[in-house]
N, C-alpha and C positions, 0 to 999 in steps of 0.2 A: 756347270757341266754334269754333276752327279745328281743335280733332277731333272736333267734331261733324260738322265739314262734310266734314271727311276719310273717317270714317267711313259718311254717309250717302252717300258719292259712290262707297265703297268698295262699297257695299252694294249702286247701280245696276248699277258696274261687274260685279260678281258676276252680278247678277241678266239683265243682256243678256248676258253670256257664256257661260251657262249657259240658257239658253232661258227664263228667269222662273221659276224650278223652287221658289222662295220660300223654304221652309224649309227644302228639303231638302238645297239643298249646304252650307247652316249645320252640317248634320249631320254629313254627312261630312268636313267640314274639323274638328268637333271630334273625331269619331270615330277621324281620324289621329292624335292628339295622346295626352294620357295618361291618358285617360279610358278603360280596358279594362273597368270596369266598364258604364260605361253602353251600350258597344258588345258587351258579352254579354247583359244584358238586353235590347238592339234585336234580336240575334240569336233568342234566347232566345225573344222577342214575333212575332218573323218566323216563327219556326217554327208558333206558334202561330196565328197567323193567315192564314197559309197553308194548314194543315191544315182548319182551320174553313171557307177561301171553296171548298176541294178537295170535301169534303163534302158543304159546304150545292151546289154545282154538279150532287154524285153525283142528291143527291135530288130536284133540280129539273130533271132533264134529260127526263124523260119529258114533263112539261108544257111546259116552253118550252128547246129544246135551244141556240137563241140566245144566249139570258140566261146559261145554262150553260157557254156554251166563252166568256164574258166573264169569268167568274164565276175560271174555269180556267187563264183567262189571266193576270189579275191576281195569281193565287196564285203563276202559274208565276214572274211578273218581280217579285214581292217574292219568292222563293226565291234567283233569281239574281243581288238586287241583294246579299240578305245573306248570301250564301254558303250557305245551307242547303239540306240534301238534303230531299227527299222520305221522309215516312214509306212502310217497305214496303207494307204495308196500302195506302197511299193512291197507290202510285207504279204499279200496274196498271191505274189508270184514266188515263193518259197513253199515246199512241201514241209509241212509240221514231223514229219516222220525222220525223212533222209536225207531232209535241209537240201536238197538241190531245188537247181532252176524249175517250175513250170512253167506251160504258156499253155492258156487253154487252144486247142486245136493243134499244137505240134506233137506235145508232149502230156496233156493234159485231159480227159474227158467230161464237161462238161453237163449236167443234166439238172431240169427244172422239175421237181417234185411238184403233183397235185394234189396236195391235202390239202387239213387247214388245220396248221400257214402251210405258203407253199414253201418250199424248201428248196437252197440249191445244191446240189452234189457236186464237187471236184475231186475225182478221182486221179491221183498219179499213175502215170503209167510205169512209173520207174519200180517206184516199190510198190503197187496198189491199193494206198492210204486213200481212204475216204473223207472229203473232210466237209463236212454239211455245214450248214447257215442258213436261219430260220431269215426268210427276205420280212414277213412282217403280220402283225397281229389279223386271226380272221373279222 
């Protein structure tokens, strides 16, 4: 009966000290411990579902661009809570500057330099970051 109550008081104490975050520091408190399997399948699942809300954002940004830099965001802070990088593929629709959504043509502007090399331009429209990329040797 008194580690119950210990327990349950532990569990408040947790839960105001941690802003009510419910299950989640239960998480990470086991996830320090010796549990390396279940913290590379959280890893593992982070990535994946990071990927997934980066995506499902890419394709819904023409109709609702709101819903989409939500969508972007959420992918972005489950990436940075479990340490994972961004797939390449899906790491060009992030602005290096102001870490929101792009999509080239809603929010994005686009341009193919003619030098040599030629060069490609993505401009944010959010913050006006430029961010170049040599496409390939003359």
């Amino acid at each position: 009966m008194l580690r119950d109550d210990f327990e349950r008081g532990f569990d408040q104490y947790e839960a105001q000290k941690h802003g009510d975050l419910g299950e989640a520091w239960l998480f990470r408190f086991v996830a320090q411990g010796s549990l390396v399997k279940n913290r590379r399948a959280a890893k593992k699942e982070a990535a994946e579902l990071a990927a997934k809300l980066t995506e499902s954002a890419v394709k819904l940004a023409g109709k609702d661009l709101n819903l989409a830099k939500e969508q972007a965001a959420i992918a972005r802070r489950v990436r940075l809570r479990h340490n994972v990088r961004a797939e390449p593929s899906l790491r060009r629709f992030t602005c290096k500057s102001c870490k929101s959504l792009i999509v080239p043509g809603v929010n994005a502007r686009v341009r193919l330099g003619h030098g040599k090399p030629p060069t490609l331009r993505i401009t944010c429209l959010e913050c006006g970051h430029v961010n170049r990329k040599i496409l390939g040797t003359p």
